[in-house]
C-alpha positions as CSV (number, residue, x, y, z in Angstrom):
1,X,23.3,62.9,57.5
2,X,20.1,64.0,56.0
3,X,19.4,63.3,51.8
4,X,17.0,63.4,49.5
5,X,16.5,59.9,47.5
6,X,14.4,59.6,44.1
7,X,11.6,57.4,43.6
8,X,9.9,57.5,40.3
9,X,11.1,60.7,40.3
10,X,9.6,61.7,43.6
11,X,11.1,63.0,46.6
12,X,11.7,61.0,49.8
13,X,13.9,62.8,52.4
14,X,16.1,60.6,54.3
15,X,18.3,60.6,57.6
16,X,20.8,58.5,58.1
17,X,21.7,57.1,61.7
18,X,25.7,57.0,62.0
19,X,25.0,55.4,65.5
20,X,22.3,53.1,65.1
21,X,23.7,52.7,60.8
22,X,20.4,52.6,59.2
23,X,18.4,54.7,57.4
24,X,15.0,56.7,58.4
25,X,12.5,57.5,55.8
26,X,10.3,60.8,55.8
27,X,6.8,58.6,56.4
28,X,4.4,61.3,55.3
29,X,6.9,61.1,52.0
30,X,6.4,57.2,51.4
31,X,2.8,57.5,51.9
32,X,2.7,60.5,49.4
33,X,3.9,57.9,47.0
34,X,1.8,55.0,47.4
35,X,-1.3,56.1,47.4
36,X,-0.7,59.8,46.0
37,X,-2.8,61.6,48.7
38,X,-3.0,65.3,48.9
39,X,-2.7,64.7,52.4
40,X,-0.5,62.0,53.8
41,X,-0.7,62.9,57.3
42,X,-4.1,62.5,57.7
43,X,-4.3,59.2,55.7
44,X,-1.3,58.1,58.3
45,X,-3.5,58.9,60.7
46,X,-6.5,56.8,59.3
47,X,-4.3,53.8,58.9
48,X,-2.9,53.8,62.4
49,X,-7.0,53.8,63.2
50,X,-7.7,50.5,61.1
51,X,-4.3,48.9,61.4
52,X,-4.3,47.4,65.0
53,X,-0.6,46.6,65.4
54,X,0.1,50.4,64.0
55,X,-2.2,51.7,66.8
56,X,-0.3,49.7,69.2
57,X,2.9,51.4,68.3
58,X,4.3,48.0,66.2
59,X,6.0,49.9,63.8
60,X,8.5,52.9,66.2
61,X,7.8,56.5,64.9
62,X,10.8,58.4,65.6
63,X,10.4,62.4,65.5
64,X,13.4,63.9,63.2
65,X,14.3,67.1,61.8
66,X,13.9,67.4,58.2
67,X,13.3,70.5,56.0
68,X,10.2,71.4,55.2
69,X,9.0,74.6,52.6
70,X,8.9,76.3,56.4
71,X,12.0,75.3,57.2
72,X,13.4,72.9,59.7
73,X,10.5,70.9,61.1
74,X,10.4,67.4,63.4
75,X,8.5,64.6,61.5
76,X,7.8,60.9,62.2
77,X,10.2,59.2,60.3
78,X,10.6,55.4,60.6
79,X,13.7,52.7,60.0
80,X,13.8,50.3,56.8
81,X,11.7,47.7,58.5
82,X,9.2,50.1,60.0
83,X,8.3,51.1,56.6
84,X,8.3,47.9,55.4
85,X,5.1,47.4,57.5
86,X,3.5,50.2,56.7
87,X,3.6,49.0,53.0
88,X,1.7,46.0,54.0
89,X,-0.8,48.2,55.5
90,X,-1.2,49.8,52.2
91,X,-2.8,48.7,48.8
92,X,-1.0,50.0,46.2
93,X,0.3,48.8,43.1
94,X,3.6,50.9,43.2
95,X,4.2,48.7,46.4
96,X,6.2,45.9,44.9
97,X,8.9,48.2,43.1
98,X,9.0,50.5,46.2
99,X,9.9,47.4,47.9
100,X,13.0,47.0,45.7
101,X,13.9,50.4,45.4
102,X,14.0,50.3,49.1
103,X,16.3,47.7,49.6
104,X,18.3,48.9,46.9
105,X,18.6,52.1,48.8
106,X,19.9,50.1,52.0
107,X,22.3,48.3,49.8
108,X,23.9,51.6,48.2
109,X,24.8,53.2,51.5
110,X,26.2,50.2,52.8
111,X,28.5,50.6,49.7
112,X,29.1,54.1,50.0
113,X,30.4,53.7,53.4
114,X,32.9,50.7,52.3
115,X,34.4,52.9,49.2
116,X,33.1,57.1,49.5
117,X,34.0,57.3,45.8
118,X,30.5,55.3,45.0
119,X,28.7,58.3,46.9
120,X,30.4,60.9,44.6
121,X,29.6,59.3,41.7
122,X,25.8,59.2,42.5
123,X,25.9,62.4,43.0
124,X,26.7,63.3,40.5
125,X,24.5,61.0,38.4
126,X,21.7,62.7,40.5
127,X,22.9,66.0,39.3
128,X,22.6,65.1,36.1
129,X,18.8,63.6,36.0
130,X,17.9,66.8,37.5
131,X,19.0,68.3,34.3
132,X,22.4,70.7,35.5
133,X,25.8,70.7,32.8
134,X,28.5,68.7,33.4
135,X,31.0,71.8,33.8
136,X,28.9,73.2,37.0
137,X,28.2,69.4,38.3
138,X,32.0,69.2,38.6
139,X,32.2,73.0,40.4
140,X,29.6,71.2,42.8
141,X,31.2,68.2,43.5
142,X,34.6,70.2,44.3
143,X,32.5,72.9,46.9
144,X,30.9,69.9,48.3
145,X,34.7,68.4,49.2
146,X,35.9,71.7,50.3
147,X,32.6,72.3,52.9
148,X,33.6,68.7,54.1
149,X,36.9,69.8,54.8
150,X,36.1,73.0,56.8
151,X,33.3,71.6,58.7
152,X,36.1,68.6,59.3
153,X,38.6,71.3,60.7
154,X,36.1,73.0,62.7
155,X,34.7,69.9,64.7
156,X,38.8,69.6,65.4
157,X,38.5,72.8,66.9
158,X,35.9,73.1,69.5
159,X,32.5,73.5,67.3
160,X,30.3,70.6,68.0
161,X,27.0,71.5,66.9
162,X,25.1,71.9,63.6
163,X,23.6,75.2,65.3
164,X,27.4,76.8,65.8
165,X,28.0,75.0,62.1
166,X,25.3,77.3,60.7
167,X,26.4,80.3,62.4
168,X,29.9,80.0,61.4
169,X,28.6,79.3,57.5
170,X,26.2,82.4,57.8
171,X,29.2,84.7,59.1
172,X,31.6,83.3,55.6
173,X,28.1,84.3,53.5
174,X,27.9,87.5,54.5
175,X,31.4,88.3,54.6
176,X,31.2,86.6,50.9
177,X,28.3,87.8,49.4
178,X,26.8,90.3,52.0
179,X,23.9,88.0,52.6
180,X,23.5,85.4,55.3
181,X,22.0,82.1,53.4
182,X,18.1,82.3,54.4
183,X,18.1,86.2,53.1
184,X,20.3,84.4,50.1
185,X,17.5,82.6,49.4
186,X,14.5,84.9,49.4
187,X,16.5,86.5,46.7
188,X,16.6,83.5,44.7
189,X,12.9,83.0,46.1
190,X,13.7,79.3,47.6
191,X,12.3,77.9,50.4
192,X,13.8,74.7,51.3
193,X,16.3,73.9,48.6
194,X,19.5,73.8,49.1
195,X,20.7,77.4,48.3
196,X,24.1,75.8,46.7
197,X,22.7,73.7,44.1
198,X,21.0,76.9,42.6
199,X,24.2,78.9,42.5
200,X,25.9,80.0,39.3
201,X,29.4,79.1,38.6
202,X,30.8,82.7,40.0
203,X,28.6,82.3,43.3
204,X,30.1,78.2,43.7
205,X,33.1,79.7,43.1
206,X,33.5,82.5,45.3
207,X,31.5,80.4,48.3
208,X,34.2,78.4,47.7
209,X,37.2,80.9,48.1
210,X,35.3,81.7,51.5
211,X,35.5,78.6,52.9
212,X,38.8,76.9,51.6
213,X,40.0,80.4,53.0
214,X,38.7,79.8,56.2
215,X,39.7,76.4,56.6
216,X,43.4,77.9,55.4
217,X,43.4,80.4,58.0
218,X,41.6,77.9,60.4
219,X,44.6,75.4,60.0
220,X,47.1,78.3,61.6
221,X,45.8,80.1,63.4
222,X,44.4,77.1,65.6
223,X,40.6,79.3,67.0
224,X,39.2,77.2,69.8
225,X,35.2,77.4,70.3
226,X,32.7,79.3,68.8
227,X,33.7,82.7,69.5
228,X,36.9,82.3,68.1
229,X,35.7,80.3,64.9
230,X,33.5,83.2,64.1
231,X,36.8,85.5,63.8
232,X,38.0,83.3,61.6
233,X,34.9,82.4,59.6
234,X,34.7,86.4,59.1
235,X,38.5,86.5,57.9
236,X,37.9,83.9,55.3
237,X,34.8,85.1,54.1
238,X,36.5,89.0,53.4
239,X,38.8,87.3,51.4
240,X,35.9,86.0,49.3
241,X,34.1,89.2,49.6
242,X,36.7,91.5,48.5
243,X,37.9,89.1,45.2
244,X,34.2,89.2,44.6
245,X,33.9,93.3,44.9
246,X,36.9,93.8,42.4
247,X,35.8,91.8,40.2
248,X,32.2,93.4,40.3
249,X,34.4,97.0,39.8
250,X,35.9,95.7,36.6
251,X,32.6,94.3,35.4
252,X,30.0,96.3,36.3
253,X,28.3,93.2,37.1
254,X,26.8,91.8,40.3
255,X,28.2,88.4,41.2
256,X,25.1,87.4,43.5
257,X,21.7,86.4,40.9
258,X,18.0,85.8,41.9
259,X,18.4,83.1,38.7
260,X,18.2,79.8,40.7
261,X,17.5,76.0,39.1
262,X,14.1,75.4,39.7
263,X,11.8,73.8,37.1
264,X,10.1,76.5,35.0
265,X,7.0,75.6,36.5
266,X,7.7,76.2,40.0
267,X,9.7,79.5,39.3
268,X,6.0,81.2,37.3
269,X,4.3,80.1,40.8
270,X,6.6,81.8,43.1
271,X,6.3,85.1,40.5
272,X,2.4,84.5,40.4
């Protein structure tokens, strides 16, 4: 389970190890915040260079795949403790509340897992710091539930891994929208956001149709393996698609927008 955790308002991507049940931290990200280089890797590098125990492989890199503005790349991510000793290798006066934040971190998904409500909730308190209204936060919270739910019903029925996950959610989008979700997001001129948190309410909802129809028609007509999911993942998505064409008829209005969330800022660079 991959996330994206705030620090001082500052990203650090996450993955979290259901087998091992800790967390990995991004550490390109981390040292982005301590000592706010343009160019983490290479002061990672440096640092391995004069730290002797980090040269010697003390603290365990471990390569994962994160998303990256070119996509889906493997970077050296390391556990709580890891990172804990590359602080020390660091002078930096945000170290001490990075420390806590940190352990803080450790201690919420250790909640999260004991009551899944707690999770919700920060989610949507994250939504809100991020500035979206409380009537779409709620829209969000209810697609997340219902993607949970169809990913739930397809591991039940023969799809395994997060590539066939991908290519069943790509076959609902375009039956949905007529767009598979990376040319969904060149409209919207994203790179690696999440495409659903810069939806408008008639795109949350009808990508929601899509898939509670597919886990609907999932549920009876029992598909086993990929080849069979994708029929079904192409029946639930038409539902979506044609609800979404009449209304467009009666409107005159397209449902799918290039408006996305981004901060202002970031939206005039990707125009300049």
């Amino acid at each position: 389970m991959s996330s994206i955790k705030l620090f001082d308002n500052k990203q650090v991507r996450t993955t979290w190890s259901e087998v091992e049940e800790k967390w990995y931290f991004v550490v390109e990200d981390v040292i982005a915040i301590l000592t706010d280089s343009k160019d983490p890797k290479q002061y990672l590098k440096r640092l391995r260079q004069r730290d002797e125990e980090l040269s010697k492989g003390w603290v365990q890199f471990v390569p994962i795949l994160v998303e990256t503005t070119g996509g889906k790349q493997r970077m050296n991510c390391a556990d709580l403790k890891g990172i804990f000793r590359i602080i020390q290798s660091i002078p930096s006066p945000k170290a001490e509340p990075f420390k806590r934040w940190l352990a803080q971190v450790g201690s919420e998904r250790i909640e999260e897992i004991e009551n899944p409500e707690i999770a919700t909730q920060r989610t949507r308190e994250l939504y809100k710091l991020k500035g979206y209204p409380d009537d779409w936060i709620e829209k969000r919270m209810r697609s997340i539930a219902i993607r949970e739910e169809l990913t739930e019903e397809w591991k039940n029925h023969g799809v395994k891994e997060n590539v066939e996950y991908a290519i069943l959610t790509a076959e609902i989008s375009k039956a949905t929208f007529g767009l598979t979700p990376s040319e969904y997001k060149q409209v919207k001129g994203l790179k690696s956001q999440n495409l659903r948190d810069h939806f408008n309410d008639l795109e949350l909802i009808f990508s929601m149709l899509g898939e509670a129809s597919t886990t609907a028609i999932v549920r009876t007509q029992n598909p086993k393996g990929l080849k069979q999911n994708k029929q079904t993942a192409r029946q639930g998505g038409k539902i979506a698609g044609d609800a979404r064409k009449a209304l467009e008829l009666k409107t005159g209005e397209k449902v799918v927008s290039k408006n996305n969330f981004l901060p202002k800022k970031k939206q005039n660079e990707m125009i300049g």
